[in-house]
N, C-alpha and C positions, 0 to 999 in steps of 0.2 A: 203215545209217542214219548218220546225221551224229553227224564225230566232229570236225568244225571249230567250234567254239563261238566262220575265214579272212578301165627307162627310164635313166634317167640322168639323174640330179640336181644341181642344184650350189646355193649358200648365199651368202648375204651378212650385213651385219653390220645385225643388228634384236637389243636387248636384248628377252628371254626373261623376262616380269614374273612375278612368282609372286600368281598370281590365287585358288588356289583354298588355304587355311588345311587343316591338318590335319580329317579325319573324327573321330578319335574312336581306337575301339578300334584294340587291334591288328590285327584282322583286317579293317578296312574303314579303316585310315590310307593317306594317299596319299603315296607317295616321289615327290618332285619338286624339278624344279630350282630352283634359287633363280637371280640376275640375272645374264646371260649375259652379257658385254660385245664390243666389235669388237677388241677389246685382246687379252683372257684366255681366247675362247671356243676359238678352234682347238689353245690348249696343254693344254685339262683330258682330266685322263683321268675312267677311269667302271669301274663295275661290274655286273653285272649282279645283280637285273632292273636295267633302269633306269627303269622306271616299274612302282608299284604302287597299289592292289589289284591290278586289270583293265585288260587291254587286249585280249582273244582275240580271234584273226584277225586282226591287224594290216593295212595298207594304209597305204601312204606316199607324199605329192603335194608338191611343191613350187611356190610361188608367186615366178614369175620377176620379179615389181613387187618385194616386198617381202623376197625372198630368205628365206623359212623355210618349214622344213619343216611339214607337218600327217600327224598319224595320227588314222585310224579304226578302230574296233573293233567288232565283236558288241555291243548292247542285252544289258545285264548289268546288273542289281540289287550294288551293292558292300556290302548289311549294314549301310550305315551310318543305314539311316531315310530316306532322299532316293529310296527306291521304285528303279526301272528308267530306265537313263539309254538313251533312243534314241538310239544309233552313236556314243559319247563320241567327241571331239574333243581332240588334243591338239598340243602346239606344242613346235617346237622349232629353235633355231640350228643344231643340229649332230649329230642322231639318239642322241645317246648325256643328252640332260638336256632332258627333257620336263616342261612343265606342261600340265594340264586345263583347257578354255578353255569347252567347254558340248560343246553336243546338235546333231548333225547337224538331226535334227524334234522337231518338237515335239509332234504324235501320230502314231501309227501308218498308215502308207497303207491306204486303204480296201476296194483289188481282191481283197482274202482276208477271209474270216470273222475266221479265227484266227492266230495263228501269234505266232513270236519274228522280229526283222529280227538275222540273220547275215551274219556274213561280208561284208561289205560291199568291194568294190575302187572307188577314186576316181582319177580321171583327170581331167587337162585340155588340152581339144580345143576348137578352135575359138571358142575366147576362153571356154568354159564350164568348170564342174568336173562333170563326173558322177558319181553313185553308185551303181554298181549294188549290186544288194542281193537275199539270200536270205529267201522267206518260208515259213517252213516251223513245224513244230509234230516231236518227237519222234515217228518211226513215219510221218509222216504219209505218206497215199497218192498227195498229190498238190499236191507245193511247187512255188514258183514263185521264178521270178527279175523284179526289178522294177527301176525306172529313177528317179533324180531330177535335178536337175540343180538349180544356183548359180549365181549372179556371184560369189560370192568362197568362199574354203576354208573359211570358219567357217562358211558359208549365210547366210541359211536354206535349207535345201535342199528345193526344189518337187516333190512327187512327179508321175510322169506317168504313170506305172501299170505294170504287167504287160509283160513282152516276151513270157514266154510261161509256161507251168507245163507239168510231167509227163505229163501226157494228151496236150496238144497238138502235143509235139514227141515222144513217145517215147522219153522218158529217165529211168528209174526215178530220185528222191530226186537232182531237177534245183537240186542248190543252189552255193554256191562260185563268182560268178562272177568272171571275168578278163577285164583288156579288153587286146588287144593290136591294135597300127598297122602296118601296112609297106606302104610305095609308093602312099601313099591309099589303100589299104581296110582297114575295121575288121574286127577280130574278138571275137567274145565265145567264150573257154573255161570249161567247168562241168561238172561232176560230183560223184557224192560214191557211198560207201559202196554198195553192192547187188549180190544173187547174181540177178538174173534176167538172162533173158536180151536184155536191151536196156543192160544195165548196163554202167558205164564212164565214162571222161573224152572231152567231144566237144569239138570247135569248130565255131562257124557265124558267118558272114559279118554283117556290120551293115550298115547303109546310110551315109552318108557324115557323119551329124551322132551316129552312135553311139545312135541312142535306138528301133531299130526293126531288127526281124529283118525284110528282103525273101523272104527264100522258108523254112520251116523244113524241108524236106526235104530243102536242102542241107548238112545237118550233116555232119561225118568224127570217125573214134572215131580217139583217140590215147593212150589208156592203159586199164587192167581197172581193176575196179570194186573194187577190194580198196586205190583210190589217190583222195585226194581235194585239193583245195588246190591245185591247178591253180597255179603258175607258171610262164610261158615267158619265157625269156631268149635273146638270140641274142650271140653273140661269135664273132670269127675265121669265120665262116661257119655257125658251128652253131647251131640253136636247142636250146638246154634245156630239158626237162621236168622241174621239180622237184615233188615233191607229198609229201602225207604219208600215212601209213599206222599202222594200233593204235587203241588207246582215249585218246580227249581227255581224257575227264572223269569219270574213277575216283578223281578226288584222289589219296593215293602209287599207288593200281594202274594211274594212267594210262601207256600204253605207245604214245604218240605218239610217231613218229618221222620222220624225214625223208630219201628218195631221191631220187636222178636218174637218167636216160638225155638220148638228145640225135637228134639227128637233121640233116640236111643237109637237108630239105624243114620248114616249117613245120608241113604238113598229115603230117608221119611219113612213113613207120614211125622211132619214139625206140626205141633199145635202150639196154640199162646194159654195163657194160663188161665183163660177159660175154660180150654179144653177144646178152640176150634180149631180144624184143621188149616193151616195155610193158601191151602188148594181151593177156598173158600175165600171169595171174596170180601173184604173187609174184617177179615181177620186181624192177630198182632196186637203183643201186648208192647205198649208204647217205652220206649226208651230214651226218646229226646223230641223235645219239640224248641219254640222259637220262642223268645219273652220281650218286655220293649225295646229292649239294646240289642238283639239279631234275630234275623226272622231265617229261613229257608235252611235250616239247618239240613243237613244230611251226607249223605252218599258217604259213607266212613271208610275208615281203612280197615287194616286187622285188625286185632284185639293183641298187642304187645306189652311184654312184663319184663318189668323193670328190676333192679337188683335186690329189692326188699320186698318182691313177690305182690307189687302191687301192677292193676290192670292198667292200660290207657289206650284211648281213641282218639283218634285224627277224625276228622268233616270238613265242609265246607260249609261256610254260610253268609250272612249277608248284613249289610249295616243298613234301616231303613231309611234312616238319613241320608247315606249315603252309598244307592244301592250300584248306581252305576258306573261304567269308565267314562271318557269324555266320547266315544264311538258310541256309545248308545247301550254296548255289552256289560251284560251281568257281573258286579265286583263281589266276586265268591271270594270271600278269603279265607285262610285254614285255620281251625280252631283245633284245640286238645283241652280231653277233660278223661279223669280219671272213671274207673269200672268199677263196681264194687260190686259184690255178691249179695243175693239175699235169698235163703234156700233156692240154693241155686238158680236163681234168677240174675240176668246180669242188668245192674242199675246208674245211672248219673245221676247225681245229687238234684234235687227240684226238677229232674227230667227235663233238664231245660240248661243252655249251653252256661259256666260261672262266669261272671263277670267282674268280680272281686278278685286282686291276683290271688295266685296260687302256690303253693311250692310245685317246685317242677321233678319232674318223674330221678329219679335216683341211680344211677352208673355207676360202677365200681370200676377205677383204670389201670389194671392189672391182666 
């Protein structure tokens, strides 16, 4: 079941307003940036998290007009009386100092009975911004993945319905979705959590405006079902499979964690640097795990590069002090730590989220 609760970028100089005033309690106050300037932005360092309550599942787009980043996240109730925010929206100059700016929707898409909107991954194609999005319900039998689309990152974002759900395509606990581009054609990767046997990480072909599966029966499996979070990265020739694995949302017993393999084909076979295959259970060479100041780390974004050629990741993860909201729900809040290379392997420093500030990732605002 789902334990996600889940390019290359570059910035310009847009001040970062501070929109949204403290929540309240401690456990439903929001850490956020105050005014970013074209000046001061590229010299601040940071800490993690760098945004709180919530942001689980992270997803990060850039708007090439206006040079700022945008993240989205998991529909999460934050404690504070303001009910369940559909896919928070948040803003920022320079990934490391985020303010909350609203709500991807304003209610929930209609093609499901029930469910919570997850995981959401946003892209911009063809002058649009996409959202795909997980609709699913804990246990449920038969989740789906669905489509919206924008003229701008804040929205509104139009739903257009369903691509597909779990019956349809034959993919147990079809949630988690990823969009990836090369050579004009799209891809959508997804999976999550399951022991049956159809279970696992697939990909399948889109059509050329991203909003439409042409055939589902040309899916390819590229990772077991013990991995969910889907990110693919390509660099120097390879593409990466990053994903995560453990318990999200056990508050401190979360044991979310984060691997990779890689592959020379898109479509696999990804092994880890052992040389096992993905498609293998308990595969994955480790990239992040939780130390005594956050535990549950996981479900990342892209892999986005910064103006001095250096990597960074977005996550989510958790304070074991302090893991929950005052509702009872999981306080996932968003971390960022730097990539780095090691024959071509991609690594975080002690594989384990810093806790020491950091200097913050680099933008040129020109």
């Amino acid at each position: 079941m789902l334990n996600a609760m889940l390019f290359r970028y570059w910035i310009g100089g847009v001040a970062v307003l501070n929109l949204l005033s403290s929540c309240g309690s401690s456990t439903g106050s929001v850490k956020q940036s105050g005014q970013i300037t074209n000046a001061t932005a590229q010299h601040k360092t940071y800490s993690n998290p760098v945004f709180e309550p919530i942001l689980a599942d992270p997803t990060v787009v850039r708007d090439p007009q206006r040079k700022m980043f945008y993240a989205y996240g998991t529909a999460d109730n934050w404690g504070d009386g303001k009910g369940q925010r559909l896919v928070s929206i948040l803003q920022s100059a320079d990934l490391a100092h985020w303010t909350w700016i609203g709500t991807a929707f304003s209610s929930k898409p209609s093609w499901k009975a029930e469910g919570g909107i997850w995981a959401p991954d946003v892209v911009r194609l063809n002058g649009k911004y996409i959202l795909y999005y997980a609709y699913s319900t804990w246990g449920d039998p038969n989740p789906g993945i669905g489509v919206a689309l924008a003229d701008r990152p804040e929205g509104p974002f139009i739903d257009q319905g369903k691509l597909f759900d779990s019956k349809e395509i034959d993919v147990p606990n079809s949630i988690d979705p990823y969009f990836f581009t090369e050579n004009g054609q799209n891809y959508l990767f997804w999976g999550s959590f399951s022991d049956a046997n159809t279970q696992g990480t697939y990909g399948v072909e889109l059509d050329e405006n991203g909003t439409a599966v042409p055939d589902l029966t040309k899916k390819f499996k590229v990772a077991a079902g013990d991995f969910e979070a889907v990110v693919i990265h390509k660099r120097k020739g390879y593409y990466y499979f990053i994903g995560s694995k453990g318990s999200c949302c056990e508050g401190e017993k979360s044991s979310y964690h984060v691997l990779v393999g890689r592959s020379r084909k898109l479509k696999g076979p990804y092994t880890d640097q052992e040389g096992r295959n993905l498609t293998q259970r308990g595969s994955g060479t480790l990239l992040l795990k939780g130390n005594d100041q956050f535990v549950g780390t996981g479900h990342t974004s892209r892999i986005i590069t910064d103006d001095k050629g250096k990597d960074w990741i977005l996550y989510h993860g958790m304070d074991p002090k302090q893991p929950r909201v005052a509702t009872g729900g999981n306080r996932r809040m968003l971390f960022l730590d730097q990539i780095i290379w090691d024959k071509d392997w991609p690594k975080i420093e002690g594989a384990t989220s810093s806790v020491a500030a950091q200097r913050a990732p680099t933008f040129n605002f020109k």
